[in-house]
mmCIF file of the N, C-alpha and C atoms, coordinates in Angstrom:
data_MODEL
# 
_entry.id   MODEL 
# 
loop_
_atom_site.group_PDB 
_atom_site.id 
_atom_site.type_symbol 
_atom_site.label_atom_id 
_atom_site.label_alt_id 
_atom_site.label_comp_id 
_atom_site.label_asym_id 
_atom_site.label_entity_id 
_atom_site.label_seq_id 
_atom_site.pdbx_PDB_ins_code 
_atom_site.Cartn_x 
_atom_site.Cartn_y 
_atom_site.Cartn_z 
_atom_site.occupancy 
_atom_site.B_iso_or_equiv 
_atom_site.pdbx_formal_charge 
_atom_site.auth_seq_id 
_atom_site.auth_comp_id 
_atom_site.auth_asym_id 
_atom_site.auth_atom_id 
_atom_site.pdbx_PDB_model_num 
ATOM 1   N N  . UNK A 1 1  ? 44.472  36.035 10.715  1.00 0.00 ? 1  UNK A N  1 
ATOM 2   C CA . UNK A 1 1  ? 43.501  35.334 9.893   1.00 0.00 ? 1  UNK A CA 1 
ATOM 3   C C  . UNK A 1 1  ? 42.897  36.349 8.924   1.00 0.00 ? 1  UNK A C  1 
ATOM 4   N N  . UNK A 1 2  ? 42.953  35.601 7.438   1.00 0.00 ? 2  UNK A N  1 
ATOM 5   C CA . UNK A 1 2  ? 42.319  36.635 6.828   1.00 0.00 ? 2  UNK A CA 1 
ATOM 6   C C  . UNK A 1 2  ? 40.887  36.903 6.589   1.00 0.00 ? 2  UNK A C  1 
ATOM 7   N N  . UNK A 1 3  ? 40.393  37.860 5.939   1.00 0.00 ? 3  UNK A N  1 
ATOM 8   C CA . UNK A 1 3  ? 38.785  37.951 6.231   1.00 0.00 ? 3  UNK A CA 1 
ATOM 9   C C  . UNK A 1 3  ? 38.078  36.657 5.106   1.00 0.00 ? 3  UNK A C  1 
ATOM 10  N N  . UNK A 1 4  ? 38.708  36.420 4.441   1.00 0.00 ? 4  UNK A N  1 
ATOM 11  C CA . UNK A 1 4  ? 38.510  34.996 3.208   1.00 0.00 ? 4  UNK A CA 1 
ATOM 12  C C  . UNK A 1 4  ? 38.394  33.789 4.225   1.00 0.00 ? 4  UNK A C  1 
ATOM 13  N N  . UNK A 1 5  ? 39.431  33.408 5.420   1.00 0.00 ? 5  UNK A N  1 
ATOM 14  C CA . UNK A 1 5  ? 39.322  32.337 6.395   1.00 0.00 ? 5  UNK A CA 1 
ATOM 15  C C  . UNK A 1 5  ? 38.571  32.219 7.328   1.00 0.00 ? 5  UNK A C  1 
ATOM 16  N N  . UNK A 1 6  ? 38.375  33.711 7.641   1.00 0.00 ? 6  UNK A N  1 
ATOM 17  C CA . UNK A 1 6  ? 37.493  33.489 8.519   1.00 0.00 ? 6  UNK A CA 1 
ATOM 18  C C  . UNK A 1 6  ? 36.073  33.188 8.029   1.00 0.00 ? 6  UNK A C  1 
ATOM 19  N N  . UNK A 1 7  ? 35.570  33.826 7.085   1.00 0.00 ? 7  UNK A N  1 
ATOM 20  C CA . UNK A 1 7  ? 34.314  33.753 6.722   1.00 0.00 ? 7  UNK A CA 1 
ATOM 21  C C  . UNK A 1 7  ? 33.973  32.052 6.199   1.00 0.00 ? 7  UNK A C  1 
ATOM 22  N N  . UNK A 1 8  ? 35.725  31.497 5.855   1.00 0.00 ? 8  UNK A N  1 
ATOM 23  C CA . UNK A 1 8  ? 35.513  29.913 5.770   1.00 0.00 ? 8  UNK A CA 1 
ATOM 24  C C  . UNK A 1 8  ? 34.905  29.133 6.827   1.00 0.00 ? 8  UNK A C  1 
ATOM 25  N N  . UNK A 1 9  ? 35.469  29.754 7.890   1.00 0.00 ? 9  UNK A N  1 
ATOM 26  C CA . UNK A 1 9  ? 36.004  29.025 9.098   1.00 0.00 ? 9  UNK A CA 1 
ATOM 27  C C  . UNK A 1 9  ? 33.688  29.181 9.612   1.00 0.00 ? 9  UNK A C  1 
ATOM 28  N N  . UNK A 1 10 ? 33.423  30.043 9.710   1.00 0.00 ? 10 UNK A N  1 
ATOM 29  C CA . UNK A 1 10 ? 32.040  30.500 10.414  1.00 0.00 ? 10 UNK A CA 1 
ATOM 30  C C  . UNK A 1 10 ? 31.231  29.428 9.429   1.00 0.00 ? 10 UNK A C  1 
ATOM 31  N N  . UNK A 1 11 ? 31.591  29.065 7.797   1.00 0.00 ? 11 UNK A N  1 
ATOM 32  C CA . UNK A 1 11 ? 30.484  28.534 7.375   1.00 0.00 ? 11 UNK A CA 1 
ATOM 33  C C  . UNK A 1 11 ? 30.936  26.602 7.616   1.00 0.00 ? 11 UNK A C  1 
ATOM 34  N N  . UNK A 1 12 ? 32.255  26.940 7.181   1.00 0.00 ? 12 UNK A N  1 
ATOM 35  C CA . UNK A 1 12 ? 31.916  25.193 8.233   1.00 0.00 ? 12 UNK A CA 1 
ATOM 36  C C  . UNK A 1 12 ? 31.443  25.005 9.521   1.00 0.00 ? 12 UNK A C  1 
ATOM 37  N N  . UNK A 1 13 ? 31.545  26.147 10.211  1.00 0.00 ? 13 UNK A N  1 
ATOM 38  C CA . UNK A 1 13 ? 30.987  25.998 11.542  1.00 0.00 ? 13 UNK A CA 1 
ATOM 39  C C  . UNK A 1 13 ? 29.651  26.018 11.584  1.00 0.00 ? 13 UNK A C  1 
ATOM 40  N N  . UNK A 1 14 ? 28.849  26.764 11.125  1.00 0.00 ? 14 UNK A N  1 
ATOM 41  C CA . UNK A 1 14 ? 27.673  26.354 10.793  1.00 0.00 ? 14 UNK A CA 1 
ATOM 42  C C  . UNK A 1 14 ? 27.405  24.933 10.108  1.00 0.00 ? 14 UNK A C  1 
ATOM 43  N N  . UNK A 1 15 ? 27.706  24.759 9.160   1.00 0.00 ? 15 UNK A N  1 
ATOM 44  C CA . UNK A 1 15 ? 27.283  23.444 8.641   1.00 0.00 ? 15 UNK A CA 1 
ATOM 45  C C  . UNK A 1 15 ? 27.630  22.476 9.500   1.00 0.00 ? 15 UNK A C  1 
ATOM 46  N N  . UNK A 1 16 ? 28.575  22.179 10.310  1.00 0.00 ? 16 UNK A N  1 
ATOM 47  C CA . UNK A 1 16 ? 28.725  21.545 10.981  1.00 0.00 ? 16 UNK A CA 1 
ATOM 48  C C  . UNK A 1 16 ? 27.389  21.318 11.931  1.00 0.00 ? 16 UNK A C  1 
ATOM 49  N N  . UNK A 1 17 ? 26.987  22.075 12.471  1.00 0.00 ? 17 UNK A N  1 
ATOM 50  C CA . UNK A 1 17 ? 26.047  22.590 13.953  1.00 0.00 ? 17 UNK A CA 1 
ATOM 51  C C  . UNK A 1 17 ? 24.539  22.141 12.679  1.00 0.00 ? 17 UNK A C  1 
ATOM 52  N N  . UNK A 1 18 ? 24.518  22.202 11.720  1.00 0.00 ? 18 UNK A N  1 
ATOM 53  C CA . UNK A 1 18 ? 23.149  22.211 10.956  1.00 0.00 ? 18 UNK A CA 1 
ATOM 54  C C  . UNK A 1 18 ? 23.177  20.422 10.281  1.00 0.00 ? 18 UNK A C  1 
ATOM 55  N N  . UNK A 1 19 ? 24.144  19.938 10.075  1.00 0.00 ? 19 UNK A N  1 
ATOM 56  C CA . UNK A 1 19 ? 24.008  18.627 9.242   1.00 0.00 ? 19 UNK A CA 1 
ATOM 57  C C  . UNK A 1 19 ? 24.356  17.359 10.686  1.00 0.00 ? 19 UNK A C  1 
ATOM 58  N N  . UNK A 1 20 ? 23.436  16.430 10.229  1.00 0.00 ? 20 UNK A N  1 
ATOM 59  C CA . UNK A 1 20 ? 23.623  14.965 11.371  1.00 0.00 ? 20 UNK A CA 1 
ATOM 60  C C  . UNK A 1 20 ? 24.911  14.666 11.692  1.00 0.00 ? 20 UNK A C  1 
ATOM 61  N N  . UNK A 1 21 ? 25.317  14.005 13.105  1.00 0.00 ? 21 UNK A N  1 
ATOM 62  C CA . UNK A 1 21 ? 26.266  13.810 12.778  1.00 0.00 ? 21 UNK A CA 1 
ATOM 63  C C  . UNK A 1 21 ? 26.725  12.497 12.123  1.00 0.00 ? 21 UNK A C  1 
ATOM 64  N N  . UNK A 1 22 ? 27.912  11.659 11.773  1.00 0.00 ? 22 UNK A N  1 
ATOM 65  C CA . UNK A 1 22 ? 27.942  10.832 10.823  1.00 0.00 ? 22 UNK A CA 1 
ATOM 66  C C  . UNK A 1 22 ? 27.707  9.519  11.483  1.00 0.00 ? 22 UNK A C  1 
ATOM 67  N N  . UNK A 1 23 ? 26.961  8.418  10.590  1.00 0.00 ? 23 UNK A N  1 
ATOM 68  C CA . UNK A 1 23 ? 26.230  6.746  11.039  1.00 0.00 ? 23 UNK A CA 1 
ATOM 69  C C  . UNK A 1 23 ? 27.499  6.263  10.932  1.00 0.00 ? 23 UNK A C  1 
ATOM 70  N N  . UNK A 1 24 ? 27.443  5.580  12.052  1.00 0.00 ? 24 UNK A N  1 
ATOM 71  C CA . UNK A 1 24 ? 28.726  4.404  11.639  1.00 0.00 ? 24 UNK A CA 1 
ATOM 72  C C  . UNK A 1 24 ? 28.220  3.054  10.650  1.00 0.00 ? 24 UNK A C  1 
ATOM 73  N N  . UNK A 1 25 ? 27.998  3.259  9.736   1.00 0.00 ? 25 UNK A N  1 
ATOM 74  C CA . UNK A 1 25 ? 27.881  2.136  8.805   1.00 0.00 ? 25 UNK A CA 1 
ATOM 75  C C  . UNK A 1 25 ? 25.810  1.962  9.099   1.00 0.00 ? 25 UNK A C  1 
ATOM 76  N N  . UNK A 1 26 ? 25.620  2.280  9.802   1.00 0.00 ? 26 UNK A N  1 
ATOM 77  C CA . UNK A 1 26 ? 24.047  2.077  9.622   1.00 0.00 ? 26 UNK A CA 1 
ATOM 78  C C  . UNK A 1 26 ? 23.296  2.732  8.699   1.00 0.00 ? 26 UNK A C  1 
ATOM 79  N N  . UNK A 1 27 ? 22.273  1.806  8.102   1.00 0.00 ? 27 UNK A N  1 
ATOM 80  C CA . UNK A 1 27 ? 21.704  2.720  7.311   1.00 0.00 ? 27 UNK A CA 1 
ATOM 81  C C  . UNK A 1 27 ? 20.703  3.306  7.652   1.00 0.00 ? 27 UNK A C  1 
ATOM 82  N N  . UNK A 1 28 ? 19.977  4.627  7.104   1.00 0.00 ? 28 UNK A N  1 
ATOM 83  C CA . UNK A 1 28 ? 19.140  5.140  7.402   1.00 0.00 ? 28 UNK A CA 1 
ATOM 84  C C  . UNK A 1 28 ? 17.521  4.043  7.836   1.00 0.00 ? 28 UNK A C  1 
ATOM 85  N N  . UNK A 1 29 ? 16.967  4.779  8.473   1.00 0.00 ? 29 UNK A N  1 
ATOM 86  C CA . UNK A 1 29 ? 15.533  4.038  8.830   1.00 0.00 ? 29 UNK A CA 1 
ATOM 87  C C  . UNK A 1 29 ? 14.588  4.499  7.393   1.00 0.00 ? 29 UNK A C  1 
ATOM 88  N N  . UNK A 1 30 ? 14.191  3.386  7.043   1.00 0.00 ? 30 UNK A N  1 
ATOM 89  C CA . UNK A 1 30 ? 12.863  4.173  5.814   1.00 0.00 ? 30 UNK A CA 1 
ATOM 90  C C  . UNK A 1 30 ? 11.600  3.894  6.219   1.00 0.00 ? 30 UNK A C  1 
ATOM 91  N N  . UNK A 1 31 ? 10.858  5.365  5.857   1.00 0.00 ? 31 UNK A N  1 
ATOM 92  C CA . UNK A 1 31 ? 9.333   5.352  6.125   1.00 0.00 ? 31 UNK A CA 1 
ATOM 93  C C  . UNK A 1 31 ? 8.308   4.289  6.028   1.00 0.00 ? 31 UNK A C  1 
ATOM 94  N N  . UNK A 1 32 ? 7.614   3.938  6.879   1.00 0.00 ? 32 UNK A N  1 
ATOM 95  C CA . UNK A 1 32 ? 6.724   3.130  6.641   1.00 0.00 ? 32 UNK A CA 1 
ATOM 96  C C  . UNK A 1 32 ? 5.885   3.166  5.498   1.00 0.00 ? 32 UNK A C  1 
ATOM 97  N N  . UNK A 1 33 ? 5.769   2.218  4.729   1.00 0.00 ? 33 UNK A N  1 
ATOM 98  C CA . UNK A 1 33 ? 4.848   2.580  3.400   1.00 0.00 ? 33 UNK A CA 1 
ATOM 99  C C  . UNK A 1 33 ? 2.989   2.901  3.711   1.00 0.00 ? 33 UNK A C  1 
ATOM 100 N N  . UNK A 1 34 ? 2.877   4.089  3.442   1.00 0.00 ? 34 UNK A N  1 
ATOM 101 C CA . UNK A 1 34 ? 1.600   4.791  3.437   1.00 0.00 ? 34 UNK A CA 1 
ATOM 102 C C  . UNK A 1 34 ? 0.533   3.988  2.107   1.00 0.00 ? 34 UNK A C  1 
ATOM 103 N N  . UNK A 1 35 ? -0.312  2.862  2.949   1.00 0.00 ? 35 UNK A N  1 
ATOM 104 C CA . UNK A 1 35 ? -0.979  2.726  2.319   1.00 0.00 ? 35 UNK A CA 1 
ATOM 105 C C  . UNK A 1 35 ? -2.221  3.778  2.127   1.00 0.00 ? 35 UNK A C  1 
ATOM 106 N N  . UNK A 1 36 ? -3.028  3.752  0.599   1.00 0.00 ? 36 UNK A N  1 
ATOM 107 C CA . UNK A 1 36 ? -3.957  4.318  0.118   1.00 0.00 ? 36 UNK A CA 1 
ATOM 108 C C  . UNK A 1 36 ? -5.479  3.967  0.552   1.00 0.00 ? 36 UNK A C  1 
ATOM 109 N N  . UNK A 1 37 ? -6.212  4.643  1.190   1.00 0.00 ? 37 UNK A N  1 
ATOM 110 C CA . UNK A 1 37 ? -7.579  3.679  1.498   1.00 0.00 ? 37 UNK A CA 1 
ATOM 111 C C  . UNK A 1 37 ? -8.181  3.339  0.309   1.00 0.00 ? 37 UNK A C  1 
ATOM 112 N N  . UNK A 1 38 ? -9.073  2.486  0.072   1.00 0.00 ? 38 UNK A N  1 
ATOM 113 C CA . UNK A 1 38 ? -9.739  1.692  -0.826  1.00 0.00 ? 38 UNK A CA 1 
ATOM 114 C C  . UNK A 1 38 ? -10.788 2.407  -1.007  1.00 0.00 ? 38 UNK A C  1 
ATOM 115 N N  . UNK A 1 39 ? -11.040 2.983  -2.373  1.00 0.00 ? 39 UNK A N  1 
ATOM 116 C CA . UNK A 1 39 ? -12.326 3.521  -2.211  1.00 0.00 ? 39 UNK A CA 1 
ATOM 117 C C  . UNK A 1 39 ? -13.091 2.669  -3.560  1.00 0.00 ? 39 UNK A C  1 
ATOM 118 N N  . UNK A 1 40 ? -14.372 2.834  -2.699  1.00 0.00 ? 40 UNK A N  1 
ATOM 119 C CA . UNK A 1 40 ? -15.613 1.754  -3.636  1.00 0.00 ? 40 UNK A CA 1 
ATOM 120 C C  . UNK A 1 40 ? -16.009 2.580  -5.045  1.00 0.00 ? 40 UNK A C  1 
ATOM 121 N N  . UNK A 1 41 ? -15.706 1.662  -6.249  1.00 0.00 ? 41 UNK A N  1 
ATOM 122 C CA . UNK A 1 41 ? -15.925 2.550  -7.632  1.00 0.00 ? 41 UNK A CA 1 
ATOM 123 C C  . UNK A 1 41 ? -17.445 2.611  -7.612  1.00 0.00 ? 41 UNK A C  1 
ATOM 124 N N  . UNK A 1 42 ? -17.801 4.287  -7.698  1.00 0.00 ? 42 UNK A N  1 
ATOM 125 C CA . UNK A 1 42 ? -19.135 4.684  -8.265  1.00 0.00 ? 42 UNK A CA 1 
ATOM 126 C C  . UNK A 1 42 ? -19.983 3.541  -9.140  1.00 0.00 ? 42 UNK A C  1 
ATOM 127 N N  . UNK A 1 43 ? -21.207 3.534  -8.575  1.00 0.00 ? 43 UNK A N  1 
ATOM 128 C CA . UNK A 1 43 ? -22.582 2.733  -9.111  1.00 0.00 ? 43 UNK A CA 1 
ATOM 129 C C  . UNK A 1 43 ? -22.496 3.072  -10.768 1.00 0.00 ? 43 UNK A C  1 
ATOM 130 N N  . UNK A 1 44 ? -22.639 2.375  -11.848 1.00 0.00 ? 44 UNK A N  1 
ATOM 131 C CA . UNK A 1 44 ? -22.818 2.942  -12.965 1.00 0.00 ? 44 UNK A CA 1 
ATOM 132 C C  . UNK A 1 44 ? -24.301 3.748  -13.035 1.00 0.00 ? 44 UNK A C  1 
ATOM 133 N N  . UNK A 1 45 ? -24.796 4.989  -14.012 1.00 0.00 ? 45 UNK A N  1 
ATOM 134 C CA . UNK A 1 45 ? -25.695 5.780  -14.194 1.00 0.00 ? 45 UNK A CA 1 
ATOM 135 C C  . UNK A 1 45 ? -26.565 4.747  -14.829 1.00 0.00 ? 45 UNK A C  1 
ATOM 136 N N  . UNK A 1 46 ? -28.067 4.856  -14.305 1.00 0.00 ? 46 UNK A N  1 
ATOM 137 C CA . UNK A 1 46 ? -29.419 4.280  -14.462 1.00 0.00 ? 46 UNK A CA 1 
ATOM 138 C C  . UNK A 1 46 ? -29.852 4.931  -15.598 1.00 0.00 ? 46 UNK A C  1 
ATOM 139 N N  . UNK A 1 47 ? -29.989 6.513  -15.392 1.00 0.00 ? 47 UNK A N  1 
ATOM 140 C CA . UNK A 1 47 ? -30.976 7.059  -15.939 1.00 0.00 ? 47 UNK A CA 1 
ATOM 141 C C  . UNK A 1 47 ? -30.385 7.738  -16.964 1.00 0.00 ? 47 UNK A C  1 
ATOM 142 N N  . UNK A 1 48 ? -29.352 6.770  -18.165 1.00 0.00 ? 48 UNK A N  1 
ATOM 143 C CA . UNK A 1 48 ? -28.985 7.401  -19.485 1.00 0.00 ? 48 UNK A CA 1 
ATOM 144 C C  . UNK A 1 48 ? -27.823 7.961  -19.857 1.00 0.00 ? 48 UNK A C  1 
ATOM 145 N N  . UNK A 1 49 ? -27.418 8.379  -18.487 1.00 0.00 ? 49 UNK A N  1 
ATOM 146 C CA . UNK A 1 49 ? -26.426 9.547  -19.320 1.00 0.00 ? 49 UNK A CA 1 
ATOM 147 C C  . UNK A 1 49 ? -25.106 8.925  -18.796 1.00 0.00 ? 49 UNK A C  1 
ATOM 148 N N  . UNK A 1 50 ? -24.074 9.855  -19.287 1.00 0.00 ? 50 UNK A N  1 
ATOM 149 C CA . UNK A 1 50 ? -22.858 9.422  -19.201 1.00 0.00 ? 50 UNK A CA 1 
ATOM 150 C C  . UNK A 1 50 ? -22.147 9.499  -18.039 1.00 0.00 ? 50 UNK A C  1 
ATOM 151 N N  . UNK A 1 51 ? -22.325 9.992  -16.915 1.00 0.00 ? 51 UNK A N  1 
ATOM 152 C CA . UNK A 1 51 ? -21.743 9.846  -16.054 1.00 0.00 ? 51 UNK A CA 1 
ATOM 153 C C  . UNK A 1 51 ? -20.555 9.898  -15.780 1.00 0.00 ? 51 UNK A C  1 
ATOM 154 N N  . UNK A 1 52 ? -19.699 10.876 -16.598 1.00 0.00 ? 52 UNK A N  1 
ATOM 155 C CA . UNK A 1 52 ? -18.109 11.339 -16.296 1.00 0.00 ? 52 UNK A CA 1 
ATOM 156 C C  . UNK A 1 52 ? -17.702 12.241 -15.062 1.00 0.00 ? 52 UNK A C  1 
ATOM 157 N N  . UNK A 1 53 ? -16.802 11.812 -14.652 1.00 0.00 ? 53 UNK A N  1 
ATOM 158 C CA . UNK A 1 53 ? -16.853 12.610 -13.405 1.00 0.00 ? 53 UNK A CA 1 
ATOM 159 C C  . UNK A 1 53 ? -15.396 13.421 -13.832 1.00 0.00 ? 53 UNK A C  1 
ATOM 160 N N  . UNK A 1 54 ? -15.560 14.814 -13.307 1.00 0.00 ? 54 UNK A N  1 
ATOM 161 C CA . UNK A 1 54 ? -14.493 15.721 -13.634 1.00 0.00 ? 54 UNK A CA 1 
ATOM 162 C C  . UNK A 1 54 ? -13.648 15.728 -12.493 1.00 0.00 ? 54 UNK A C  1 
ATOM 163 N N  . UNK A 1 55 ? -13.127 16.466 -11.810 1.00 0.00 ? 55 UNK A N  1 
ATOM 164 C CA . UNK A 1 55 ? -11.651 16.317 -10.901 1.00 0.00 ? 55 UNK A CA 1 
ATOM 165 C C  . UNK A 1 55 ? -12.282 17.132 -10.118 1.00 0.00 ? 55 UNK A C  1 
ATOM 166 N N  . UNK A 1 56 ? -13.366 18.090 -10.218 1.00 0.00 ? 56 UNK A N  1 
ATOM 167 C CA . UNK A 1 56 ? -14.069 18.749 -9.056  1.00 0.00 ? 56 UNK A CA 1 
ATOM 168 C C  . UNK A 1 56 ? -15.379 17.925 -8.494  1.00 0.00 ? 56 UNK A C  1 
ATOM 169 N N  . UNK A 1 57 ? -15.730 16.652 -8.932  1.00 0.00 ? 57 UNK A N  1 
ATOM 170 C CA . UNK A 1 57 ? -16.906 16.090 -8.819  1.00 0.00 ? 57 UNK A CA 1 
ATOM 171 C C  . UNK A 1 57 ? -18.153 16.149 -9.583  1.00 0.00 ? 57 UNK A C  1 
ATOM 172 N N  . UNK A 1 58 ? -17.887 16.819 -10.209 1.00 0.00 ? 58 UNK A N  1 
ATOM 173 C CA . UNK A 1 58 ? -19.269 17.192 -11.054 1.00 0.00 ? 58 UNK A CA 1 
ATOM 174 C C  . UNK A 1 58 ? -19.436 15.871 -11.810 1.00 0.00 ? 58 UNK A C  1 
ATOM 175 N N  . UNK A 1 59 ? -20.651 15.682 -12.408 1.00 0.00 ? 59 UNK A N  1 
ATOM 176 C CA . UNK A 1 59 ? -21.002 14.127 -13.487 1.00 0.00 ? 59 UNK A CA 1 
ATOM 177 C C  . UNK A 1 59 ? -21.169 15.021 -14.912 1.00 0.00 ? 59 UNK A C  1 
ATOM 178 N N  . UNK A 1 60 ? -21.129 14.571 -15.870 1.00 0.00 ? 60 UNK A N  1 
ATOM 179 C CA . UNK A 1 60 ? -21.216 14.719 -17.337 1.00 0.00 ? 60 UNK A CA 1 
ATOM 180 C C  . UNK A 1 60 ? -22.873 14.242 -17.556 1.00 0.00 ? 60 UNK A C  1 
ATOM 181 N N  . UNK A 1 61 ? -23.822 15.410 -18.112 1.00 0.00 ? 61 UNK A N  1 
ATOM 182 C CA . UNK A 1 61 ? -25.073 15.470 -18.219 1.00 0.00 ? 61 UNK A CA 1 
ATOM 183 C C  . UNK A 1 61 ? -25.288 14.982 -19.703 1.00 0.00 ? 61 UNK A C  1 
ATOM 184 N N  . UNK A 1 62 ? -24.442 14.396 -20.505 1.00 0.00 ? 62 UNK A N  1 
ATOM 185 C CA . UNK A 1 62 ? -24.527 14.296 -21.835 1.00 0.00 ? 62 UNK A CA 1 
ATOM 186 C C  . UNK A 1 62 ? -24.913 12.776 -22.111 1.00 0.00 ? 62 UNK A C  1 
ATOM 187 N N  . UNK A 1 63 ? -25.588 12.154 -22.924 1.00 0.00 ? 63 UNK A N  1 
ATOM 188 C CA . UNK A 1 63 ? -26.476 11.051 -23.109 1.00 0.00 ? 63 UNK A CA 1 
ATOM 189 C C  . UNK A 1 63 ? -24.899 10.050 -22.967 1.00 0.00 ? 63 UNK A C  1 
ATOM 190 N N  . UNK A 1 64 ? -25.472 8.449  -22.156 1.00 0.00 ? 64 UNK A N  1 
ATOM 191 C CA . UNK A 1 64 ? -23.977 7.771  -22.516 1.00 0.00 ? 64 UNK A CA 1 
ATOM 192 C C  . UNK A 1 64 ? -23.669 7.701  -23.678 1.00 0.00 ? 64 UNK A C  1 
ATOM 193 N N  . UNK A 1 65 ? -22.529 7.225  -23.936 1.00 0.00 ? 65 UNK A N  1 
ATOM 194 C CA . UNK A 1 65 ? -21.954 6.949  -25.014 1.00 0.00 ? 65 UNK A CA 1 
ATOM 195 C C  . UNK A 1 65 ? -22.070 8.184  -26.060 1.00 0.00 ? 65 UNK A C  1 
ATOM 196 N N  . UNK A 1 66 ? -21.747 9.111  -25.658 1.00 0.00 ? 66 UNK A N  1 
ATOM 197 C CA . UNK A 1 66 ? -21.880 10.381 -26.723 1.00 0.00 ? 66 UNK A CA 1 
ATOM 198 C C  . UNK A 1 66 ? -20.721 10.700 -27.300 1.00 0.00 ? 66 UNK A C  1 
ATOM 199 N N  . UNK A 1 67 ? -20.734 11.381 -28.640 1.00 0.00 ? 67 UNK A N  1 
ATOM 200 C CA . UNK A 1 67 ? -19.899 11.271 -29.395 1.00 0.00 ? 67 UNK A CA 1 
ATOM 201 C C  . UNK A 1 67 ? -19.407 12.765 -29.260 1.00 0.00 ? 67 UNK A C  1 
ATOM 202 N N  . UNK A 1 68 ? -19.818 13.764 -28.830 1.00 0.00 ? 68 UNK A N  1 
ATOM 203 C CA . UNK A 1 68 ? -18.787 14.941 -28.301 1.00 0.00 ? 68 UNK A CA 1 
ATOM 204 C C  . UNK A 1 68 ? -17.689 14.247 -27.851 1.00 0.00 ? 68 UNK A C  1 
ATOM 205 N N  . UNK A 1 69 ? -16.218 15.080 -28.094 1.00 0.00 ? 69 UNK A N  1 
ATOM 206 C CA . UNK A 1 69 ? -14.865 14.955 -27.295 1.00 0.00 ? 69 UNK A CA 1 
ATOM 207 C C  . UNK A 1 69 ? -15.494 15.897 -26.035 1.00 0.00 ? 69 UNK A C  1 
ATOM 208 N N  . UNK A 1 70 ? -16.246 16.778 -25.789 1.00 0.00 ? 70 UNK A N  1 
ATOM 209 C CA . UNK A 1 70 ? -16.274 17.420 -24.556 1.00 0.00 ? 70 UNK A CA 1 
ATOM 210 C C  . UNK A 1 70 ? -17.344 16.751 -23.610 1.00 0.00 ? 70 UNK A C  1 
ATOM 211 N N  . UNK A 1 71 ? -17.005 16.675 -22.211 1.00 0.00 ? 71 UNK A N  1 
ATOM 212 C CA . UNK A 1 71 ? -18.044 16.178 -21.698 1.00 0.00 ? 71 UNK A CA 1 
ATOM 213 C C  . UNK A 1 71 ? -19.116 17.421 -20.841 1.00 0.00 ? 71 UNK A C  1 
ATOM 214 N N  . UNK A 1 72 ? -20.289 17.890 -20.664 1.00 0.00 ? 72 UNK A N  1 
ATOM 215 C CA . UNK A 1 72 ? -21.220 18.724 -20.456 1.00 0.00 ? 72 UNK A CA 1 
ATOM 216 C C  . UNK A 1 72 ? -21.294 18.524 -18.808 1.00 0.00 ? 72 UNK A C  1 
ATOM 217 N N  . UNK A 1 73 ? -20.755 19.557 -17.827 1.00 0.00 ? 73 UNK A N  1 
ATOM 218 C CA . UNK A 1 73 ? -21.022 18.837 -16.369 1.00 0.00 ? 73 UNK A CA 1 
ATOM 219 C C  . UNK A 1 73 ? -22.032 19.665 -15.617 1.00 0.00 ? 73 UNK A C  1 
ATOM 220 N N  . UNK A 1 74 ? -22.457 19.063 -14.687 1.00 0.00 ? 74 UNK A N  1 
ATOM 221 C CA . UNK A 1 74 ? -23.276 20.120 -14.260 1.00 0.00 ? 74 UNK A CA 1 
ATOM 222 C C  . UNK A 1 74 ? -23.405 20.197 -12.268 1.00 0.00 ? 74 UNK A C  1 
# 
């Protein structure tokens, strides 16, 4: 055997020993679908301001409806 066959021979053997073995015609099982919990949308702001919320939580301190593109968080 040459050293080219053998080194064939060890990696089908591995793959063999590492991959399932084969379904007879069944199909795989699929994951149960992961529902999302429901979360209750934030109270709108009372006291004026805009109330943007950034991706770390912070709110936007800038009057509603303000005409900056940036929102001010604090």
């Amino acid at each position: 055997m040459s050293k080219e066959s053998a080194l064939r021979a060890m990696r089908e053997a591995r793959y063999s020993r590492q991959s399932p073995p084969p379904s007879a015609g069944i199909a795989p099982a699929r994951p149960k679908k992961i529902e999302k919990p429901v979360v209750a949308a934030p109270a709108a702001p009372t006291d004026g301001l805009c109330g943007h919320r950034s991706m770390n939580g912070r709110t936007c301190t800038r009057e509603q409806g303000h005409e900056a593109k940036s929102h001010r968080y604090s």
